[in-house]
Structure formats: structure tokens, C-alpha cells
C-alpha positions as CSV (number, residue, x, y, z in Angstrom):
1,X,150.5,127.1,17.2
2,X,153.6,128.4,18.1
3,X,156.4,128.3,21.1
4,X,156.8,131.8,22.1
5,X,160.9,132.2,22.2
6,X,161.1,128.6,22.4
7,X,159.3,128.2,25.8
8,X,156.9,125.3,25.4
9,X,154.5,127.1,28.0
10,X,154.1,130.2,26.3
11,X,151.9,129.4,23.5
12,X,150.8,131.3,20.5
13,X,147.8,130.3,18.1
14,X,146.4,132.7,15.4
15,X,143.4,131.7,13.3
16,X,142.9,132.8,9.7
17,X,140.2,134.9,10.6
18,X,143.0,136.9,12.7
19,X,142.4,136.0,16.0
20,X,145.2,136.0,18.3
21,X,145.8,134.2,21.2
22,X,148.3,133.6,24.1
23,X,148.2,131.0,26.6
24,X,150.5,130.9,29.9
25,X,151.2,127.4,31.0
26,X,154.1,128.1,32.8
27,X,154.6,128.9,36.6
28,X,156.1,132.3,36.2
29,X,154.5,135.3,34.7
30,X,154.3,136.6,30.9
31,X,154.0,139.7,30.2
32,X,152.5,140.1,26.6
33,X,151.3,143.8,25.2
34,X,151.7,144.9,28.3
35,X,149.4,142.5,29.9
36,X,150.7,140.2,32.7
37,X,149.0,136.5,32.3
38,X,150.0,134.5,35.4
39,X,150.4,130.9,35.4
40,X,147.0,129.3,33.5
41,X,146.6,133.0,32.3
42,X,145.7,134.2,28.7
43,X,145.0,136.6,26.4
44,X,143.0,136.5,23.1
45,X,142.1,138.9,20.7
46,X,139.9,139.3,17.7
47,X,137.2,140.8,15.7
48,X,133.9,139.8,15.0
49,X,131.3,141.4,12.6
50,X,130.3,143.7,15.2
51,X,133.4,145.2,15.9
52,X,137.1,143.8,17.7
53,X,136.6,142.1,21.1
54,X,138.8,141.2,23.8
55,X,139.2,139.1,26.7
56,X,142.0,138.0,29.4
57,X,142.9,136.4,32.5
58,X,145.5,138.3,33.8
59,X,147.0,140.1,36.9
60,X,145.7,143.5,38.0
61,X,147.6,145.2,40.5
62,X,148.8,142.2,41.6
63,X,145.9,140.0,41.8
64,X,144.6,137.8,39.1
65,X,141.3,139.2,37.5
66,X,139.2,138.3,34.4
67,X,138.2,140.9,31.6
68,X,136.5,140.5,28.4
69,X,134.8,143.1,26.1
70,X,133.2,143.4,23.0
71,X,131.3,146.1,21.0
72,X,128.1,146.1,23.2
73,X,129.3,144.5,26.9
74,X,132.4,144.7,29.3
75,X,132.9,141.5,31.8
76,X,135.3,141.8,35.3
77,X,135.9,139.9,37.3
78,X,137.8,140.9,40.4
79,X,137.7,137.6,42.4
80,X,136.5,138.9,45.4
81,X,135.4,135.4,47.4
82,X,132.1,135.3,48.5
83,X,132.1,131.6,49.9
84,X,133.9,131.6,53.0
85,X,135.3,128.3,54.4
86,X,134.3,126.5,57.4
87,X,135.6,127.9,60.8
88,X,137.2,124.4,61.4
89,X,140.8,122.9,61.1
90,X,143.1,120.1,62.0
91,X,145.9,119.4,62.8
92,X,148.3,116.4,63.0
93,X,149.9,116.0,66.7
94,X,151.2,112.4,66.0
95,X,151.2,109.3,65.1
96,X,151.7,105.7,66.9
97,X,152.9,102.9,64.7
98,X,150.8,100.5,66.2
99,X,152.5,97.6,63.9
100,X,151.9,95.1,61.1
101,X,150.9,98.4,59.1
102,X,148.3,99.5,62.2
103,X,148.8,103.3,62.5
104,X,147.0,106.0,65.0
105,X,146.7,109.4,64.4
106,X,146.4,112.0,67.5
107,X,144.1,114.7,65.9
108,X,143.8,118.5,67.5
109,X,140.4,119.9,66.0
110,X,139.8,123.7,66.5
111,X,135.8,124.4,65.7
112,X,134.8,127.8,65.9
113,X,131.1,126.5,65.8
114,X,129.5,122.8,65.4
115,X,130.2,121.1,62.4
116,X,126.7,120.3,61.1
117,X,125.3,116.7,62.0
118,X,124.7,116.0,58.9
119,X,128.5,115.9,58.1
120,X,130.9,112.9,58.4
121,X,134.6,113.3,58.3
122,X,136.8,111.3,55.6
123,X,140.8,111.0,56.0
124,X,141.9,110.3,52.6
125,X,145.6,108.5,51.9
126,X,147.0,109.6,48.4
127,X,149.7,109.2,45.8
128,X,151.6,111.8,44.9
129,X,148.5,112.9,42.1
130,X,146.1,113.2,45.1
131,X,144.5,109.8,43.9
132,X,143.0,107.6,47.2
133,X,145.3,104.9,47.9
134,X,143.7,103.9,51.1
135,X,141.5,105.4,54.1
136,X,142.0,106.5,57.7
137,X,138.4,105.8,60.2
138,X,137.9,109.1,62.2
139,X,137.2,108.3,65.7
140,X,133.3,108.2,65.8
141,X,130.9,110.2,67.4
142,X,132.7,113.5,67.9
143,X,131.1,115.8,65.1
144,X,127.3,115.4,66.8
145,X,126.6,118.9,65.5
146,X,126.9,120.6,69.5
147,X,130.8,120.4,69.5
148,X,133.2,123.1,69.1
149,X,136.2,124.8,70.6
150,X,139.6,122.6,70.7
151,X,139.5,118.9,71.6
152,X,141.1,116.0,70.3
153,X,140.6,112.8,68.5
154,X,142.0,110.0,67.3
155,X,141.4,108.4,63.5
156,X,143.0,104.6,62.6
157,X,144.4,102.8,59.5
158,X,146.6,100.4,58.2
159,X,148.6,99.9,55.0
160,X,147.6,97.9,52.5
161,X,149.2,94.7,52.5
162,X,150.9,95.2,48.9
163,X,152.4,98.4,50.1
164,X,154.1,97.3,53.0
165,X,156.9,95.9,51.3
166,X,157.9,98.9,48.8
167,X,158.9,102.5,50.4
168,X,155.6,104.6,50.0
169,X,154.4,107.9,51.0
170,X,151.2,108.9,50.9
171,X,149.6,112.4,51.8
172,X,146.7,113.0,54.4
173,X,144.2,114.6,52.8
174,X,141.2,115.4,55.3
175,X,137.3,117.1,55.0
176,X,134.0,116.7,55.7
177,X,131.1,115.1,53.4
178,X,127.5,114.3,53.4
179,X,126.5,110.6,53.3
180,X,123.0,111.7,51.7
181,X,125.1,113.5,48.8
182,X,125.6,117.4,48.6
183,X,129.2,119.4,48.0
184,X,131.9,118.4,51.1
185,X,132.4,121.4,53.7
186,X,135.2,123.6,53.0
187,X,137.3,124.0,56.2
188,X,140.3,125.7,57.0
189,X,143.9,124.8,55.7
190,X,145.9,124.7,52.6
191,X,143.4,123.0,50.2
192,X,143.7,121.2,47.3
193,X,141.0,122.0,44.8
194,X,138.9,119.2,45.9
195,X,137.8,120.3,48.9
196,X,140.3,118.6,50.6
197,X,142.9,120.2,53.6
198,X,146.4,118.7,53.2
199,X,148.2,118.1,56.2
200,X,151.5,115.7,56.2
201,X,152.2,112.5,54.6
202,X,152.3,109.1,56.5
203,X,156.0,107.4,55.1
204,X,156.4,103.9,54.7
205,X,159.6,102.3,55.3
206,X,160.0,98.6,54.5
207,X,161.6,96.4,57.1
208,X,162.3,93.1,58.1
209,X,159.9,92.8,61.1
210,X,157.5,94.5,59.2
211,X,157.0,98.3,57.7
212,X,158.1,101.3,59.5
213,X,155.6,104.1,59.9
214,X,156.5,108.0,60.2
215,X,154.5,111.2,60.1
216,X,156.0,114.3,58.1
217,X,154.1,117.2,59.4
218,X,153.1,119.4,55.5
219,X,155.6,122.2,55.2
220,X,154.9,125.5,54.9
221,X,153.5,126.7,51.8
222,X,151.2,129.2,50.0
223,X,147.8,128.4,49.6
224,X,147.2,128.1,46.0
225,X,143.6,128.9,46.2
226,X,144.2,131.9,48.1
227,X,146.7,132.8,45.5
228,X,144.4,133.3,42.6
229,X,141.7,135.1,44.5
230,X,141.1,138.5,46.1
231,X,141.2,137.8,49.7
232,X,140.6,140.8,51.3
233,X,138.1,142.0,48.3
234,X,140.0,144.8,47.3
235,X,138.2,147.4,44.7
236,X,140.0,147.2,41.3
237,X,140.1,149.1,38.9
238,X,139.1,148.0,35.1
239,X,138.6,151.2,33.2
240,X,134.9,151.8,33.3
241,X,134.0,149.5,36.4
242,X,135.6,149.8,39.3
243,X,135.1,146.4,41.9
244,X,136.0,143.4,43.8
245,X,133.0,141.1,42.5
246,X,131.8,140.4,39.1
247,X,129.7,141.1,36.4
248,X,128.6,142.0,33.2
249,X,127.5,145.4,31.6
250,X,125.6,145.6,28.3
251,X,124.2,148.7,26.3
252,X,121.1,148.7,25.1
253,X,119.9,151.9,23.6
254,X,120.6,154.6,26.0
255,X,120.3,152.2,28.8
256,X,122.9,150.1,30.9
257,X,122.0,147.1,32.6
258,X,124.6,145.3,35.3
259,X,124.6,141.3,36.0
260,X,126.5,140.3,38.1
261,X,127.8,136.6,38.9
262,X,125.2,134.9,41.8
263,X,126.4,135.4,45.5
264,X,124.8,134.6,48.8
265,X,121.4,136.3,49.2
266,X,123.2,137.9,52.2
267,X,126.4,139.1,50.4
268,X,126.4,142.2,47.2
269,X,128.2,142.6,44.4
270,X,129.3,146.6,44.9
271,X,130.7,148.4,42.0
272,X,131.5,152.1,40.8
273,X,130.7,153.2,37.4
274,X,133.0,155.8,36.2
275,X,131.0,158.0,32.9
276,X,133.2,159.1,31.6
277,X,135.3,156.2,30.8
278,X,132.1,153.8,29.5
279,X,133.3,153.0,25.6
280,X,129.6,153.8,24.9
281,X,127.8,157.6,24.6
282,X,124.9,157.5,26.5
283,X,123.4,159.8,29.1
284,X,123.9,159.9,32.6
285,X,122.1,157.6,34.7
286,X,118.7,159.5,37.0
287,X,116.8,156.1,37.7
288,X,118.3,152.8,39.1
289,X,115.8,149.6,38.6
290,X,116.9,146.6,40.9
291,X,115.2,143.1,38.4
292,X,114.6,139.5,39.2
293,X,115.6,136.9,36.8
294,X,112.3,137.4,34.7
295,X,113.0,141.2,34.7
296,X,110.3,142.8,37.1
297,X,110.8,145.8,38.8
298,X,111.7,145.0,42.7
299,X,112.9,148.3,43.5
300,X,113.7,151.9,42.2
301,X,116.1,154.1,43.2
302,X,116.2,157.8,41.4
303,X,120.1,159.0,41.9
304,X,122.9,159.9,39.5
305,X,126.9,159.8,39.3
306,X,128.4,162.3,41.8
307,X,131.3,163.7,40.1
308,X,130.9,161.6,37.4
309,X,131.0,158.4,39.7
310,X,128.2,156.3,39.8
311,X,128.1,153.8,43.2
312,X,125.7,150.3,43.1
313,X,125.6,147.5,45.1
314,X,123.3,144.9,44.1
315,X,122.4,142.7,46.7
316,X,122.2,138.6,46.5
317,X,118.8,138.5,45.7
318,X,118.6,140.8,42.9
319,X,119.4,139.4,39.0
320,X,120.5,142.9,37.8
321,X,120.1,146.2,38.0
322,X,118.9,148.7,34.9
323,X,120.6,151.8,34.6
324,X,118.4,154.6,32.6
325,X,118.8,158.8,31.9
């Protein structure tokens, strides 16, 4: 491995079978053959007995997209999001330093719908690695699964007695999780990665009566989740496949078949195939099968590529779709 230029975040390893790769792990973008890897991004190429493959995480028109090809398949990834988050945020309005460590938070909730009964809210204190130091209690019985609009609440803590004495500061970190187990709820606000909102940091101040308590509202900032996605699902284009979603295209004989990545049963993954740019020969497509996961027929379709653009969109509940002359 190597330091590209010196920089220990742009890395460079080559095997002695000749594969090449280069690994961003730097904040600002590289731009290496002419691809641009973003922070985390990459690029590695080889060759395999089959012929030379390829694959990347790297920016497309702005956005961050994943691509990998080899002699019989093509992969995008466009990273249109098909989870949406939780029509529900908080906000901090203030906090009373109730003393000996005793803190209240005043809450301002806006629900767009009921937060499901089955969910209980957790206000999580951190270090500065997102680790739980300590808990906040979230005033109980608001989230009965018949609330929404704006209302407030309060939630209550207190310090831990062995950090009272040292300066601290410790980030709020708020959600929603199921006592009976099951992913938290993803709700609205600058997250970080685990399914947490951020949304200020409670200071500690030593003193001699005791600590002294103050709320630091989070400043603005960039989502970083939001930053590594395709928010608004914007169509791009990778050669052959044009699309927001994901999936993967294999040749097999004269026939194509599409997979894409699983989405909602009510969402699609929508693509357009352009013909003439596929790295295979085969004929243009007449007949459109739409498969389950064991490969049955659920529905057929007889169209073909209007000036030379095929259009598909396979909804959640299909596997794939079979593309044959």
C-alpha cells in the first residue's frame, strides 16, 4: 500500500494479480482517472478470467452513486431513498437547572401523524463519540398513538455524581424505540447513523455550590445522511441504465434480466435502458416478464425501446424483470 502524494487518506494498494485499487479516506474529494471518489469513496480495478471488471463509489453529477461491472453484469446504484423518515421532530426550547445536577428539559414536539403506541421515546446523553453517558426520562404518557400536531413536553435528568465535579458536555441525542425489540423510528432532524436526532449539548460547569447546567442549542449543519443520498431521486445517468434506484443487469444469452435492490411493496425501482450503449450485442427487447423470487411469470408486457430507449419500472413486489427479443 501506498500514500498517494504523501496524503495518508488517499491510499493506493495493487495486488500481483494487477488489481488496482484507490481508497478516499479523507473529507475532500479525489479525483483519480477521471473519477471523483468522495470522502469513504473508491475505485478498484481488475481482471478476472472472464474478462476486466470494475467497480466504484464515486460522485455522479454531483451525488454519490455506486457502479460495478464485469464481463456479463452492470450494478448502479443511484441512491434514490426509498425509506422515508418519520413525520416527527423535536426541538429543545430550554432547560431549568433544577440543582444538585437535577436538570428539565422544555420539549416542542411537531407530529404530523401519531407516533405509533408501540413506540417509547429515549433521550440519550453522549460523549463526544456518541457513546451513552447517562439518560434523560421523557415525560410519560404523551406518545399514546392519538397525538399529533405541536405540543409540548417536558423530559428530566441528573448528572451523574462523578461528573459533576469535572467540566463535561454531553450531546442530546433523541428517538423513538420498541420495548418488544424491532429497528428505532427514524424521525426528523440531523441524524447520526444510529437512528438518533441530535439536538444540543447539556454543558457542565463545576462549581462550588454545586455544577452549573447550560443548554447549547446544535448549530447549523449539513445532514450527513442527506449528503450521501439522492434526495429528490434524480435520474442519473450510468452509460447503459439510466435511474435513481438500484440494480443489477446480467446477460444471459440473448436475454437481459434486471434486479433490483428490495423497496417498499408500494415504492418501484424505474429505470431506462439505452440499446445502444448495453456493452453486450443482443437484440432488442419485444417481451417484458415481471418474476417472483423463484422465477414465475407474474406478468407480461409485449413492448420494445422507443427510439432506442427502453422505459421499466418494477414495482416492490416484483424480484426482477426478464428482458427477451
Amino acid at each position: 500500500m501506498s500514500f498517494v502524494d504523501g496524503n495518508i487518506h488517499r491510499q493506493f494498494v495493487e495486488w500481483e494479480n494487477g488489481t488496482r485499487v484507490w481508497v478516499n479516506r479523507g473529507n475532500d474529494d479525489w479525483t483519480v482517472n477521471d473519477h471523483i471518489l468522495p470522502s469513504y469513496g473508491f475505485l478498484a480495478i481488475g481482471r478476472s478470467q472472464n474478462g476486466p471488471w470494475s467497480a466504484a463509489i464515486e460522485r455522479r453529477n454531483g451525488l454519490i452513486t455506486e457502479i460495478c461491472k464485469t464481463p456479463q453484469s452492470i450494478y448502479v446504484n443511484g441512491r434514490k431513498p426509498y425509506r422515508n423518515r418519520f413525520p416527527a421532530e423535536a426541538v429543545v426550547r430550554g432547560l431549568r437547572d433544577l440543582g444538585d445536577g437535577k436538570f428539565q428539559l422544555d420539549l416542542q414536539w411537531d407530529c404530523d401523524r401519531p407516533v405509533p403506541a408501540e413506540y417509547r421515546p429515549f433521550l440519550h446523553l453522549c460523549d463526544d463519540q456518541g457513546e451513552i453517558v447517562f439518560q434523560a426520562q421523557h415525560q410519560p404518557n404523551v406518545f399514546d398513538g392519538t397525538r399529533s400536531g405541536r405540543f409540548g413536553a417536558a423530559a428530566f435528568g441528573i448528572v451523574p455524581e462523578e461528573r459533576r465535579t469535572t467540566a463535561g458536555r454531553y450531546e442530546l441525542r433523541i428517538g423513538f424505540y420498541r420495548p418488544d425489540g424491532g429497528r428505532r423510528l427514524d424521525i426528523e432532524g440531523v441524524q447520526d447513523g444510529e437512528h438518533r436526532t441530535r439536538l444540543g449539548t447539556l454543558v457542565v460547569t463545576p462549581g462550588e455550590h454545586g455544577p452549573q447546567l447550560a443548554w447549547e442549542p446544535l448549530s447549523p449543519q449539513a445532514d450527513p445522511y442527506e449528503q450521501r443520498i439522492n434526495p429528490t431521486g434524480k435520474p442519473l445517468d450510468f452509460g447503459c441504465i439510466v435511474t435513481a434506484g438500484a440494480l443489477k443487469l446480467e446477460r444471459t444469452g440473448d436475454t437481459l434480466v434486471a434486479t433490483p435492490l428490495p423497496t417498499p411493496p408500494d415504492a418501484a425501482t424505474e429505470f431506462q435502458l439505452v440499446w445502444d450503449a448495453i456493452p453486450w450485442t443482443v437484440p432488442p427487447c419485444s417481451r417484458i416478464d415481471y418474476l417472483d423470487a423463484s422465477g414465475n411469470v407474474l406478468q407480461t408486457e409485449h413492448r420494445s425501446p422507443i427510439a432506442g430507449r427502453l422505459q421499466v419500472s418494477i414495482p416492490g413486489t416484483v424480484f426482477a424483470v426478464r428482458l427477451s427479443p
